[in-house]
PDB file with SEQRES, HELIX, SHEET and CRYST1 records, atoms N, CA, C and O in Angstrom:
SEQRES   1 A   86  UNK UNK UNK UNK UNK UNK UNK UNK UNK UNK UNK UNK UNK          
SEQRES   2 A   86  UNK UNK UNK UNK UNK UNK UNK UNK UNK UNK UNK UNK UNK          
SEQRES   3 A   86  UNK UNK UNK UNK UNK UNK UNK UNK UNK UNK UNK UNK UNK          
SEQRES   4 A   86  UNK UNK UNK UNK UNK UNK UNK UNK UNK UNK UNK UNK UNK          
SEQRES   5 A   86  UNK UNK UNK UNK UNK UNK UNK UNK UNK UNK UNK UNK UNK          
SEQRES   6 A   86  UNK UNK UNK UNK UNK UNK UNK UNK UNK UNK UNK UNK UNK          
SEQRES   7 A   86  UNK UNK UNK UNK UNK UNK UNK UNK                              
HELIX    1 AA1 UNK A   25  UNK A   32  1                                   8    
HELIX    2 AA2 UNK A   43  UNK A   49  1                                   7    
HELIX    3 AA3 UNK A   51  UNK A   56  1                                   6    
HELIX    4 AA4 UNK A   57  UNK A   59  5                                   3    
HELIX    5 AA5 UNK A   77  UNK A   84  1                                   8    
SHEET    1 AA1 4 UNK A  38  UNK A  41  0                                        
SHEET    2 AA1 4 UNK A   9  UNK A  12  1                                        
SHEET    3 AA1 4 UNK A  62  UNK A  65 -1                                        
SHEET    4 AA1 4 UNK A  68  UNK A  72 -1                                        
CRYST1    1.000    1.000    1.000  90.00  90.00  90.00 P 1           1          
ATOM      1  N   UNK A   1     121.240 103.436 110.315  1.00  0.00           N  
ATOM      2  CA  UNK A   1     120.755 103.560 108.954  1.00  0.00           C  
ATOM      3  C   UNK A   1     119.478 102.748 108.821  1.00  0.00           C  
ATOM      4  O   UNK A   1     119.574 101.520 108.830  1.00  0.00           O  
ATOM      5  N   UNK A   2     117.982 103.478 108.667  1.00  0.00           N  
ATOM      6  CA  UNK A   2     117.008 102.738 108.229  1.00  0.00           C  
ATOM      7  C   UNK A   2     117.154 102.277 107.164  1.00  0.00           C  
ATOM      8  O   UNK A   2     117.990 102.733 106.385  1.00  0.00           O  
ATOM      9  N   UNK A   3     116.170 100.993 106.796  1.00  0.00           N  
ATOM     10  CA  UNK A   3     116.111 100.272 105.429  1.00  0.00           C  
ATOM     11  C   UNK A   3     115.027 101.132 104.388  1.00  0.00           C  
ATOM     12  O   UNK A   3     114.678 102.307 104.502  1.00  0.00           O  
ATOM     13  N   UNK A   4     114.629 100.145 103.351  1.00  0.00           N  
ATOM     14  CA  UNK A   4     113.755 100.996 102.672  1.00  0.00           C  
ATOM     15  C   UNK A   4     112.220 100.810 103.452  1.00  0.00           C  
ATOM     16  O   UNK A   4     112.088  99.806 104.152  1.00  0.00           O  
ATOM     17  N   UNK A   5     111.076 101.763 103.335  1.00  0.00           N  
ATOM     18  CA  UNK A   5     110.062 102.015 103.879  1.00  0.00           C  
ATOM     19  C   UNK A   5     109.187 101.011 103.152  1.00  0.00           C  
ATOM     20  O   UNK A   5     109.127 100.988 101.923  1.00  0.00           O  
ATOM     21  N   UNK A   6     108.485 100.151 103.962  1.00  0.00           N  
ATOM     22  CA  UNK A   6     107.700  98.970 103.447  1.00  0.00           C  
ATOM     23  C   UNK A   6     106.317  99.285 103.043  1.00  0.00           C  
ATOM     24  O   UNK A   6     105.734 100.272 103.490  1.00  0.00           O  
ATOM     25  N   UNK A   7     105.739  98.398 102.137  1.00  0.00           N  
ATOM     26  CA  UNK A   7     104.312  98.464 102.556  1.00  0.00           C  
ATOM     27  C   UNK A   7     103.072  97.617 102.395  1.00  0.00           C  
ATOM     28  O   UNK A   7     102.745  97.151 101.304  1.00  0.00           O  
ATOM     29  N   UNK A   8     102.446  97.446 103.418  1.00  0.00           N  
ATOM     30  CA  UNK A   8     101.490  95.943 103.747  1.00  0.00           C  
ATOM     31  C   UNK A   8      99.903  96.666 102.739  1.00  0.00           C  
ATOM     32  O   UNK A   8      99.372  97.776 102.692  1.00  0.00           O  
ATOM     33  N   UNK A   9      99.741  95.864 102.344  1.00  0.00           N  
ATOM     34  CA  UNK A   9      97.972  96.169 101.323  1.00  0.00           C  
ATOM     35  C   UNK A   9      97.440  94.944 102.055  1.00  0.00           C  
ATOM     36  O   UNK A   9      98.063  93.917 102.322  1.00  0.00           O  
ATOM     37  N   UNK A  10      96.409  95.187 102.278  1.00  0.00           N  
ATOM     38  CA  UNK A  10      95.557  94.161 102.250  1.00  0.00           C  
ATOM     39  C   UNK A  10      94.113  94.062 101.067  1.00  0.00           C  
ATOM     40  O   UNK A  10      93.279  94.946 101.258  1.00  0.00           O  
ATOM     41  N   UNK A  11      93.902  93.391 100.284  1.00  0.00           N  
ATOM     42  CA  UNK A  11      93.094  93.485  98.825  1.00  0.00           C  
ATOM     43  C   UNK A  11      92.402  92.698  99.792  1.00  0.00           C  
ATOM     44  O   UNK A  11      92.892  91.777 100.446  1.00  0.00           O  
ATOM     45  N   UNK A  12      90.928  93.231  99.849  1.00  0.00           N  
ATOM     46  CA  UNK A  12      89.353  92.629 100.079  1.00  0.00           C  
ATOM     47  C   UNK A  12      88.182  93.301  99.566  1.00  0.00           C  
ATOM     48  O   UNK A  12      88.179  94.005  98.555  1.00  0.00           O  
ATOM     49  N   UNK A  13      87.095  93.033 100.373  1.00  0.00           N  
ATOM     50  CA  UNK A  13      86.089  92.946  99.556  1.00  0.00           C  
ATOM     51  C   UNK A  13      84.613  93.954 100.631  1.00  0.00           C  
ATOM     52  O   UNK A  13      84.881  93.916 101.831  1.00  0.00           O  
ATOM     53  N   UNK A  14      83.858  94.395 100.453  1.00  0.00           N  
ATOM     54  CA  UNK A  14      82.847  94.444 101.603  1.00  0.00           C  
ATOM     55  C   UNK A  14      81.930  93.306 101.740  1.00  0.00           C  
ATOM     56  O   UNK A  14      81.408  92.800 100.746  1.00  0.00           O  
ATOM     57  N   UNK A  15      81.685  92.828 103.093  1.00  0.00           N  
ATOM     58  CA  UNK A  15      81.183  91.819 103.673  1.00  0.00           C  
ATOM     59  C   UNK A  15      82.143  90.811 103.637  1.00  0.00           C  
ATOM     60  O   UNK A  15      81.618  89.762 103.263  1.00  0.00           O  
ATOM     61  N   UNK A  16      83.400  90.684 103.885  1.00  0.00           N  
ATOM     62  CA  UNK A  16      83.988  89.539 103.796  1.00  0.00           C  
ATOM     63  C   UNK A  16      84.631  89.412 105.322  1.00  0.00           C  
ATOM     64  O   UNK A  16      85.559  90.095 105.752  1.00  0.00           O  
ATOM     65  N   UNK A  17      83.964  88.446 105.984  1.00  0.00           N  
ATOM     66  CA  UNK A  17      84.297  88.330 106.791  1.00  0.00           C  
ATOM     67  C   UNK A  17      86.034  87.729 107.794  1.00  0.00           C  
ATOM     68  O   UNK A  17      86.601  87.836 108.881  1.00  0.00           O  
ATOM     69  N   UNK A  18      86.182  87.080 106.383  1.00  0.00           N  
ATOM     70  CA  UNK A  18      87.900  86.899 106.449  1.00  0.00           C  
ATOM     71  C   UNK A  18      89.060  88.222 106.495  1.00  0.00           C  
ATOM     72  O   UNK A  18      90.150  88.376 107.045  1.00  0.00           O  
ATOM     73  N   UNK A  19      88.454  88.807 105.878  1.00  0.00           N  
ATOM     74  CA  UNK A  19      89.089  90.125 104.967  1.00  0.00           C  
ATOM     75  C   UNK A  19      89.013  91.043 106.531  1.00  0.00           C  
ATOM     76  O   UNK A  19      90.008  91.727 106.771  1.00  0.00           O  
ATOM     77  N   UNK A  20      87.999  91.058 107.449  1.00  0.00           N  
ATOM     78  CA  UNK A  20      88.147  91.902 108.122  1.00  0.00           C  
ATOM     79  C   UNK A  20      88.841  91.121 109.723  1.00  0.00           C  
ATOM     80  O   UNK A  20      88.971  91.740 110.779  1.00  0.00           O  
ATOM     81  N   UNK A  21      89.155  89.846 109.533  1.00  0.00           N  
ATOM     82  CA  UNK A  21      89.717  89.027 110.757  1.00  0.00           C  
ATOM     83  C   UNK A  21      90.992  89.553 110.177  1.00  0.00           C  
ATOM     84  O   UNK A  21      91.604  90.355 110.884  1.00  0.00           O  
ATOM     85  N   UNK A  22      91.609  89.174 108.760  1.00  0.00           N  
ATOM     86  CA  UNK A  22      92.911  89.694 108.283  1.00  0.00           C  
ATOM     87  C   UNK A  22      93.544  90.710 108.365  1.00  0.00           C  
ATOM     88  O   UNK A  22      94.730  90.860 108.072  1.00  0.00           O  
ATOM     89  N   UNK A  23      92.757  91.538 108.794  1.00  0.00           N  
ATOM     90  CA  UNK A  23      92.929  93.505 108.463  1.00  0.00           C  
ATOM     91  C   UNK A  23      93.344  93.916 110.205  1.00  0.00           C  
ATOM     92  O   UNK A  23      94.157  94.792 110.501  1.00  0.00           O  
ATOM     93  N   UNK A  24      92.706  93.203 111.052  1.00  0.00           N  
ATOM     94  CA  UNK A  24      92.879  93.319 112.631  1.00  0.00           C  
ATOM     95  C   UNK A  24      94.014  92.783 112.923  1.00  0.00           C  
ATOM     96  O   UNK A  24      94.697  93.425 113.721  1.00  0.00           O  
ATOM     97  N   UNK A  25      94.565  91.518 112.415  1.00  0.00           N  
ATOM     98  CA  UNK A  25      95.561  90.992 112.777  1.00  0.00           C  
ATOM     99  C   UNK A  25      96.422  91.717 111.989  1.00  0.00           C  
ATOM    100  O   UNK A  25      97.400  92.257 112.507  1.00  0.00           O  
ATOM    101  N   UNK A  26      96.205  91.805 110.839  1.00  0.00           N  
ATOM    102  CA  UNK A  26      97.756  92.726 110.081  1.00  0.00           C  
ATOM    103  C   UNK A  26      97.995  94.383 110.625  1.00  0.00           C  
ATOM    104  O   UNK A  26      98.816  95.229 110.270  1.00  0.00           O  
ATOM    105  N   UNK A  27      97.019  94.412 111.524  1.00  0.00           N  
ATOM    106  CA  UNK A  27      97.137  96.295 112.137  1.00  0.00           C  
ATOM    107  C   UNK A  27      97.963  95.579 113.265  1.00  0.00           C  
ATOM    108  O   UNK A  27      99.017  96.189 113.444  1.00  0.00           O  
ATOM    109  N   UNK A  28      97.812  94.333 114.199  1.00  0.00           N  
ATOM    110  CA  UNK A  28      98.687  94.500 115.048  1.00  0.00           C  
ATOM    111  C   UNK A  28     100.225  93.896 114.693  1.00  0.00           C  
ATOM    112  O   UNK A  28     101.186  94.144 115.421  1.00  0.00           O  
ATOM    113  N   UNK A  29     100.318  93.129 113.558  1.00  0.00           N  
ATOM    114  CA  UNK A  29     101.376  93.137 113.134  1.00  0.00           C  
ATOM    115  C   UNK A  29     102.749  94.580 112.827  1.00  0.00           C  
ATOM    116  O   UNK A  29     103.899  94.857 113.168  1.00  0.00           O  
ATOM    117  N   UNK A  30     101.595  95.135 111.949  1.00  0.00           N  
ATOM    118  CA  UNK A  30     102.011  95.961 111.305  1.00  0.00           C  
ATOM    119  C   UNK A  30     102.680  97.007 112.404  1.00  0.00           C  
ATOM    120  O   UNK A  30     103.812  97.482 112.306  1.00  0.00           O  
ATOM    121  N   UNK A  31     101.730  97.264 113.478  1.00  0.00           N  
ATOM    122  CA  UNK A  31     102.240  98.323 114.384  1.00  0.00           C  
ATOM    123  C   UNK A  31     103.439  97.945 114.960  1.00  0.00           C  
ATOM    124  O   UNK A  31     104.209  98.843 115.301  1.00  0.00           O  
ATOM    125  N   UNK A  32     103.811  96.544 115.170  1.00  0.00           N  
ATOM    126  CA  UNK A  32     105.369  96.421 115.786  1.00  0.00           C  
ATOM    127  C   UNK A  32     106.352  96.896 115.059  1.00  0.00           C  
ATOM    128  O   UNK A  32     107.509  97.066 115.442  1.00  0.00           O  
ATOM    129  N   UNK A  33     105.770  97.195 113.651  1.00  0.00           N  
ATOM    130  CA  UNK A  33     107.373  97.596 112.708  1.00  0.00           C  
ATOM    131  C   UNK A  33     106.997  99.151 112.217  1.00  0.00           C  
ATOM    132  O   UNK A  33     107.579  99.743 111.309  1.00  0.00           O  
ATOM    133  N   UNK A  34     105.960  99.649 112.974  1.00  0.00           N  
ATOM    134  CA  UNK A  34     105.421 101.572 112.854  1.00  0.00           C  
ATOM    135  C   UNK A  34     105.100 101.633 111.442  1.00  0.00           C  
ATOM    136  O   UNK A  34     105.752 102.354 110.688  1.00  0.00           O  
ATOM    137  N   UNK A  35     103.964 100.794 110.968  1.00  0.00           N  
ATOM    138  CA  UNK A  35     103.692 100.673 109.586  1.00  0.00           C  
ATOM    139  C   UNK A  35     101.906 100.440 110.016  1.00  0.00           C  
ATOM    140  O   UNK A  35     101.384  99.933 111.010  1.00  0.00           O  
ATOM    141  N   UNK A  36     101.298 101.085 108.733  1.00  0.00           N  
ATOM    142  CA  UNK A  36      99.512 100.895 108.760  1.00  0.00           C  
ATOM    143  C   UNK A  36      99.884 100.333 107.567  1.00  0.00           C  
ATOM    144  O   UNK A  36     100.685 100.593 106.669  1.00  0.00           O  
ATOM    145  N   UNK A  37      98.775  99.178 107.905  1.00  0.00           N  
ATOM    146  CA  UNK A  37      98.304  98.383 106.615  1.00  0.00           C  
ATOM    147  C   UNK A  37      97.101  98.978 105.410  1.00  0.00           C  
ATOM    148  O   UNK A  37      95.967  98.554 105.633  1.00  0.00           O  
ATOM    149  N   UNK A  38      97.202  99.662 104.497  1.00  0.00           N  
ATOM    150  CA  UNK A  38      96.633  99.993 103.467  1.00  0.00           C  
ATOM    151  C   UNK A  38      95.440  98.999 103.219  1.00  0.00           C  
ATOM    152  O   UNK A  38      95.571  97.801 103.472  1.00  0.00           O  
ATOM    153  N   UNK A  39      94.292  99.518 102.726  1.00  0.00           N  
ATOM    154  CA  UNK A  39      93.172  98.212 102.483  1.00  0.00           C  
ATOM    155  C   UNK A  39      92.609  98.521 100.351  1.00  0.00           C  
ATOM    156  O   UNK A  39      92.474  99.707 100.051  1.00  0.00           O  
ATOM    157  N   UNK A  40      92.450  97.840  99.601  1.00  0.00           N  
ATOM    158  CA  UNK A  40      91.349  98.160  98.462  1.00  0.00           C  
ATOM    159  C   UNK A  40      90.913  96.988  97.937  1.00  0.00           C  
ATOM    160  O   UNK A  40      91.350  95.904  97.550  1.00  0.00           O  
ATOM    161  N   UNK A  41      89.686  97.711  98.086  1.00  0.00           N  
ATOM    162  CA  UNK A  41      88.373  96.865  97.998  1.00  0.00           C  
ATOM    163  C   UNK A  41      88.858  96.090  96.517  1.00  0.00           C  
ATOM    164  O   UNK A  41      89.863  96.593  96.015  1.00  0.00           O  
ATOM    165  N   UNK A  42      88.436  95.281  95.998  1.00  0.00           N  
ATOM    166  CA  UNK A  42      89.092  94.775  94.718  1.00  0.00           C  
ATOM    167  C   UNK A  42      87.752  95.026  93.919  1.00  0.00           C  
ATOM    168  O   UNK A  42      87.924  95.382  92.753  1.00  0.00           O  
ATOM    169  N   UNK A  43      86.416  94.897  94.360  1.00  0.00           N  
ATOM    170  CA  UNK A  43      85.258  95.551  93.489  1.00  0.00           C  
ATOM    171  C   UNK A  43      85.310  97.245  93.095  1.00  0.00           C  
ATOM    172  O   UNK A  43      85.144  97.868  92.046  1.00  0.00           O  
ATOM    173  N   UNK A  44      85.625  97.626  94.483  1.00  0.00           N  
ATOM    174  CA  UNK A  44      85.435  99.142  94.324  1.00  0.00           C  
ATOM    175  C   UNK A  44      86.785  99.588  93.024  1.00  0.00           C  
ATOM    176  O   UNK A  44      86.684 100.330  92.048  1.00  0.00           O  
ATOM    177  N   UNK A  45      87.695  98.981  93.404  1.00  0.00           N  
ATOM    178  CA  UNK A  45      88.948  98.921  92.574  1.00  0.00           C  
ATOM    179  C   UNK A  45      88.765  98.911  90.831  1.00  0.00           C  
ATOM    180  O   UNK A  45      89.208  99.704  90.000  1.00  0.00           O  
ATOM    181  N   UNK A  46      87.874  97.601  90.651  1.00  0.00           N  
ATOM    182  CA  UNK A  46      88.032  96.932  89.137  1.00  0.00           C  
ATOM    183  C   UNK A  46      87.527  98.496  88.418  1.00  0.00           C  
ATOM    184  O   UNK A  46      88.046  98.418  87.305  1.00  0.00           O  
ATOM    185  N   UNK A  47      87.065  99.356  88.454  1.00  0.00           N  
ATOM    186  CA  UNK A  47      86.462 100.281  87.422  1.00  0.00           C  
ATOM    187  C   UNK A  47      87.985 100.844  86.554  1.00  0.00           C  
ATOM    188  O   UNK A  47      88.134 101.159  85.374  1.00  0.00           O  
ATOM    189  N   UNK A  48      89.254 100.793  88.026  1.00  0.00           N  
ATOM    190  CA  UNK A  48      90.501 101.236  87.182  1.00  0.00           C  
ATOM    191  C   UNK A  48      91.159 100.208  86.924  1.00  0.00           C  
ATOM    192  O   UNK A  48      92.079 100.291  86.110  1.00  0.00           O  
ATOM    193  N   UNK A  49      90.863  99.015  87.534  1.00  0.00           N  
ATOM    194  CA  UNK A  49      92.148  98.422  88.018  1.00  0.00           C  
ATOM    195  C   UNK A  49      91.475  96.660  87.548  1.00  0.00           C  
ATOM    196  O   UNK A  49      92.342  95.827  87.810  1.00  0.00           O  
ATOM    197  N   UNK A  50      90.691  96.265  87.184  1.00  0.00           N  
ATOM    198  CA  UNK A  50      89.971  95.165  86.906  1.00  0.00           C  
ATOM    199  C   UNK A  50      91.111  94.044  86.765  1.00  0.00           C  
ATOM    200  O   UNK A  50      90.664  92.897  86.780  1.00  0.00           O  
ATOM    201  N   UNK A  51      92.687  94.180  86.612  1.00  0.00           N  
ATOM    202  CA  UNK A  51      93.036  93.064  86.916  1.00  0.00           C  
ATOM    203  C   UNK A  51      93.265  92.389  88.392  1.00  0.00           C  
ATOM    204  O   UNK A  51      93.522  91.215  88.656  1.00  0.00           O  
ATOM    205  N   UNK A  52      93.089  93.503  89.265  1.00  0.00           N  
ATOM    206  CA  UNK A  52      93.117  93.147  90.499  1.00  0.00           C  
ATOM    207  C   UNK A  52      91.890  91.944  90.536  1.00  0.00           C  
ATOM    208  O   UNK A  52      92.228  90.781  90.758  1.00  0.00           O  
ATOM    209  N   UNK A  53      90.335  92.317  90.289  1.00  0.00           N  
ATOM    210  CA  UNK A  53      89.615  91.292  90.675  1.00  0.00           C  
ATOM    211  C   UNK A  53      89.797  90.344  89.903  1.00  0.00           C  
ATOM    212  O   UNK A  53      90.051  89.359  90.596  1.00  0.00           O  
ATOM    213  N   UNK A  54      89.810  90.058  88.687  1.00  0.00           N  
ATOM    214  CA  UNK A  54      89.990  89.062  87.980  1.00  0.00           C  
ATOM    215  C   UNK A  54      91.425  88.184  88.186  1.00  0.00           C  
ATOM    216  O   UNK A  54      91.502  87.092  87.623  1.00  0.00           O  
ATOM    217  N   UNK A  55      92.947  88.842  89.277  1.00  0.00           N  
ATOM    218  CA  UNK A  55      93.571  88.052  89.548  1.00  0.00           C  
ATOM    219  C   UNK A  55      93.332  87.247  90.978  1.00  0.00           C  
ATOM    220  O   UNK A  55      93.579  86.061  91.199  1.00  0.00           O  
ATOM    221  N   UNK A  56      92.735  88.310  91.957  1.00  0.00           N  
ATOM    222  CA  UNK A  56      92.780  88.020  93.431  1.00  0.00           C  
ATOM    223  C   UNK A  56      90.679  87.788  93.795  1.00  0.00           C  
ATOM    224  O   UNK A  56      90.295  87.123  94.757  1.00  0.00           O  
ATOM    225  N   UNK A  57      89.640  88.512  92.767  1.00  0.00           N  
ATOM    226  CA  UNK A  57      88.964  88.377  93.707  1.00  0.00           C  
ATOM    227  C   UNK A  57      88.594  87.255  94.227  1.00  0.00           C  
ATOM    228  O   UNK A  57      88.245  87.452  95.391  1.00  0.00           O  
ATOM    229  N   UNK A  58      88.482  85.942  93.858  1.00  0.00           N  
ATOM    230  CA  UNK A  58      88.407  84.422  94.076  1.00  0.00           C  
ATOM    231  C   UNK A  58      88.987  83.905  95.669  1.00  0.00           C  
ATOM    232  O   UNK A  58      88.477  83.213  96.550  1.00  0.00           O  
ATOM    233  N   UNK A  59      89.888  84.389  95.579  1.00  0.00           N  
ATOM    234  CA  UNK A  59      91.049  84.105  96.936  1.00  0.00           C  
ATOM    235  C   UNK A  59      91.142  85.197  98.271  1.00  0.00           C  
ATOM    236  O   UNK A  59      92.010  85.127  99.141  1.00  0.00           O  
ATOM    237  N   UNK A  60      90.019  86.240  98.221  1.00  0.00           N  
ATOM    238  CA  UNK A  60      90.237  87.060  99.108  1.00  0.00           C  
ATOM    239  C   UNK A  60      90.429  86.586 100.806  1.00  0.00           C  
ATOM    240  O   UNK A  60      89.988  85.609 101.410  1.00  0.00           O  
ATOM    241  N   UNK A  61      91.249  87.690 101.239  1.00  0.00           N  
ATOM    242  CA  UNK A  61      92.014  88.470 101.466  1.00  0.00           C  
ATOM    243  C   UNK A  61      93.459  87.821 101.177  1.00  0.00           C  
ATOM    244  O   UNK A  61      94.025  86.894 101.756  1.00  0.00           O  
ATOM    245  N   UNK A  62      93.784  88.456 100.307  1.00  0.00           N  
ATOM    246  CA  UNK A  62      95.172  88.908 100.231  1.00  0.00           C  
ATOM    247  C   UNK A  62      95.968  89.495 100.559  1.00  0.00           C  
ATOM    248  O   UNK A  62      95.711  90.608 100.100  1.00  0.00           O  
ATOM    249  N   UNK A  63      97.227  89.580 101.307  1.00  0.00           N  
ATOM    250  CA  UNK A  63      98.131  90.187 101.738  1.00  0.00           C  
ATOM    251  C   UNK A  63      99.056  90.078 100.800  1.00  0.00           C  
ATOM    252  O   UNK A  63      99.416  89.027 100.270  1.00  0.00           O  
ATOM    253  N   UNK A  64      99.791  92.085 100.394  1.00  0.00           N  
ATOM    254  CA  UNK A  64     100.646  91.903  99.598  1.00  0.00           C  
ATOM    255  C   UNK A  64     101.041  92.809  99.651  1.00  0.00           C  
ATOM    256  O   UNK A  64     100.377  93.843  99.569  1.00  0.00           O  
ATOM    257  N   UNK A  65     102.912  92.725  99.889  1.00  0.00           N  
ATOM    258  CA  UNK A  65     104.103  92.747 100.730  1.00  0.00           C  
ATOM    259  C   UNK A  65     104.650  93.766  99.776  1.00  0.00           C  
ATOM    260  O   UNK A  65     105.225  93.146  98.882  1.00  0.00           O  
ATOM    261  N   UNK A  66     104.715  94.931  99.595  1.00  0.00           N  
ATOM    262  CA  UNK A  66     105.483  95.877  98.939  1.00  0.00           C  
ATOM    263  C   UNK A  66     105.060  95.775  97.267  1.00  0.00           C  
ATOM    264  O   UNK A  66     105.872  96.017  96.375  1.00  0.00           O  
ATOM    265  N   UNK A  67     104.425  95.595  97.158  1.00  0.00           N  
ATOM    266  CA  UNK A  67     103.138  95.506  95.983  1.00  0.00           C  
ATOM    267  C   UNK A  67     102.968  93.839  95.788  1.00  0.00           C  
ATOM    268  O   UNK A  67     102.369  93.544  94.754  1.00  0.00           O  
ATOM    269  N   UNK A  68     103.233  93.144  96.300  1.00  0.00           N  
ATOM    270  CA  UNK A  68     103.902  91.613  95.296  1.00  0.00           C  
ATOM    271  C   UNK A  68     103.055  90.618  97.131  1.00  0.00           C  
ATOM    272  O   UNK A  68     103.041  90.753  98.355  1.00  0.00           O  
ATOM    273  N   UNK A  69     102.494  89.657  95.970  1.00  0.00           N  
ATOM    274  CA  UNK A  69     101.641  88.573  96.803  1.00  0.00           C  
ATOM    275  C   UNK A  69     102.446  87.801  97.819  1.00  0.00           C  
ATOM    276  O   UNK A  69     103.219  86.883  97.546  1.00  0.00           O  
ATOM    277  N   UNK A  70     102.162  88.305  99.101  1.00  0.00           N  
ATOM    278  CA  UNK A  70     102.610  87.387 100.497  1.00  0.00           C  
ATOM    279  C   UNK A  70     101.732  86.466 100.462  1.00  0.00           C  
ATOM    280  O   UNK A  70     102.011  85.619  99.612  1.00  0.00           O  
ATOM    281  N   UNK A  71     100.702  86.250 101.073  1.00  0.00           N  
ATOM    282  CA  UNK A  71      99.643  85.202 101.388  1.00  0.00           C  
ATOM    283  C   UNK A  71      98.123  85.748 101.506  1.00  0.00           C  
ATOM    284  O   UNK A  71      97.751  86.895 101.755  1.00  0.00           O  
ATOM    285  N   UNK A  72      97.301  84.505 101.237  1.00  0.00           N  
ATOM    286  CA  UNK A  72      96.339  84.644 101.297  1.00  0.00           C  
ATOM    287  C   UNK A  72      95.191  83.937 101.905  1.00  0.00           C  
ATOM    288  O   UNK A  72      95.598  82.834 102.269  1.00  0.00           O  
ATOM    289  N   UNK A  73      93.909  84.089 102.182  1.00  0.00           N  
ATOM    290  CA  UNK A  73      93.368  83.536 102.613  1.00  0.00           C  
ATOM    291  C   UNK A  73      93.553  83.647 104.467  1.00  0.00           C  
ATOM    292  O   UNK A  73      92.500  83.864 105.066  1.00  0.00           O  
ATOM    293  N   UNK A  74      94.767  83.511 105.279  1.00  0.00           N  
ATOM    294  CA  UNK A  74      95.181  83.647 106.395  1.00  0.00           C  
ATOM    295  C   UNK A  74      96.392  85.027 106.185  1.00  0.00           C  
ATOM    296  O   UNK A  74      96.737  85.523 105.113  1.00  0.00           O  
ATOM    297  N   UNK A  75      96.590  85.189 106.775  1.00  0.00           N  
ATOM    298  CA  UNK A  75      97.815  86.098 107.145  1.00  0.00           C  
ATOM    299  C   UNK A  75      98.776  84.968 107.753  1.00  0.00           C  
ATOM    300  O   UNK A  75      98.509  84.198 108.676  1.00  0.00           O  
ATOM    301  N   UNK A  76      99.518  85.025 107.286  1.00  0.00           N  
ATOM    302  CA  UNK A  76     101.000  84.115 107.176  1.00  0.00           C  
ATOM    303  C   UNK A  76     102.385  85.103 108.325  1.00  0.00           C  
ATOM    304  O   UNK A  76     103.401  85.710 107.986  1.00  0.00           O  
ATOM    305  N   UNK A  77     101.770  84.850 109.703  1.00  0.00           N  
ATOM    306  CA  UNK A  77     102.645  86.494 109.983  1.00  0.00           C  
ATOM    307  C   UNK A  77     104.193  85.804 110.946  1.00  0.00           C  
ATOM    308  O   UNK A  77     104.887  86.493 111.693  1.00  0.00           O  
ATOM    309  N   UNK A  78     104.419  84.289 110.640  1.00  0.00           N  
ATOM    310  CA  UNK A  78     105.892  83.988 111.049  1.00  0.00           C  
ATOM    311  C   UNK A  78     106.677  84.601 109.525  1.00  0.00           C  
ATOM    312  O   UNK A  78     107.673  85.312 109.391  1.00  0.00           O  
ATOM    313  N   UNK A  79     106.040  84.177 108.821  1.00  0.00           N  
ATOM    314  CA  UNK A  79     106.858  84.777 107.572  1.00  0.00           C  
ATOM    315  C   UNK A  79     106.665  86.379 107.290  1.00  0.00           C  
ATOM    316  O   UNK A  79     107.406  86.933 106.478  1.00  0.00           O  
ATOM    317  N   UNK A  80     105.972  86.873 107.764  1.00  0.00           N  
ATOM    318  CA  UNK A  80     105.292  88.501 107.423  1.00  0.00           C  
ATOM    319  C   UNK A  80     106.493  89.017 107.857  1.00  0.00           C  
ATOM    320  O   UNK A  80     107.338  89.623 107.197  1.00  0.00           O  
ATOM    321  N   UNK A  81     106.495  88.534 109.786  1.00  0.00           N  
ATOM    322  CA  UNK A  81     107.867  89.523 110.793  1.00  0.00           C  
ATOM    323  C   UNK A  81     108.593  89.220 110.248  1.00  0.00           C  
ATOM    324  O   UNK A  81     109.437  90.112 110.164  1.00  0.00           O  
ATOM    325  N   UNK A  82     108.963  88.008 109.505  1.00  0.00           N  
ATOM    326  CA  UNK A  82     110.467  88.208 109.530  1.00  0.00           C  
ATOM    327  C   UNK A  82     110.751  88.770 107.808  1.00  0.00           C  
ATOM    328  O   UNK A  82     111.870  89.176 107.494  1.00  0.00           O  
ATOM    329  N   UNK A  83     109.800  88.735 106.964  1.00  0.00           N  
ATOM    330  CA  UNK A  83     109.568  89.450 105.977  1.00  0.00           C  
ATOM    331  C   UNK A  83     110.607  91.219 106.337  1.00  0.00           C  
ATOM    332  O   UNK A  83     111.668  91.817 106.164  1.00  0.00           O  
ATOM    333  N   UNK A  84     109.392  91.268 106.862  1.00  0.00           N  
ATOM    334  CA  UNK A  84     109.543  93.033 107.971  1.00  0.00           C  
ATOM    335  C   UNK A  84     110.507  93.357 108.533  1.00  0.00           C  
ATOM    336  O   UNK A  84     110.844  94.540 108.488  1.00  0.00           O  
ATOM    337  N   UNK A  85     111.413  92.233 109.385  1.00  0.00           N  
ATOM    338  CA  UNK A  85     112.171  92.621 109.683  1.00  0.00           C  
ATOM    339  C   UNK A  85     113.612  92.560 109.297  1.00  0.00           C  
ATOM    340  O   UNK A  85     114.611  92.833 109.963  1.00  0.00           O  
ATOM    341  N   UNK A  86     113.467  92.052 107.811  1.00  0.00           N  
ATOM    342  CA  UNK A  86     114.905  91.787 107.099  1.00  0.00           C  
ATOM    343  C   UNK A  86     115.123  93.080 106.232  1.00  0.00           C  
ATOM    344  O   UNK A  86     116.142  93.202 105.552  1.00  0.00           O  
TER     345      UNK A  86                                                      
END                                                                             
């Protein structure tokens, strides 16, 4: 019996150079549990979505775990796997 189907976002930015160290490491995370990590831009975003930048753009990259804030700034991925794999 599978569990429910997860899903990793990563909220960044263009030119952010964190945002794209975060996005490499959460693709190889992600692939051990047969999951792609989703990406939105939080600028390109705000035209619908403006609480995204006004909550996260300050702190980019964000990782966030089935809609809801895992970590930020680093990818946090002792807590991610086992996030993933519970």
């Amino acid at each position: 019996m599978s569990g429910p189907s997860r899903s990793v976002t990563l909220l960044t930015r263009t030119g952010c150079g964190l945002c794209a160290t975060a996005l490499e490491h959460l693709r190889e995370i992600c692939a051990d549990f047969g999951l792609t990590p989703e990406t939105v831009d939080v600028d390109e975003a705000a035209a619908t979505q403006p609480e995204l930048r006004a909550e996260y753009g300050d702190r980019l990259p964000v990782v966030l775990l089935d809609g809801r804030e895992h970590s930020y700034f680093d990818v946090d991925e002792p807590r991610l796997r086992a996030d993933l794999s519970g």
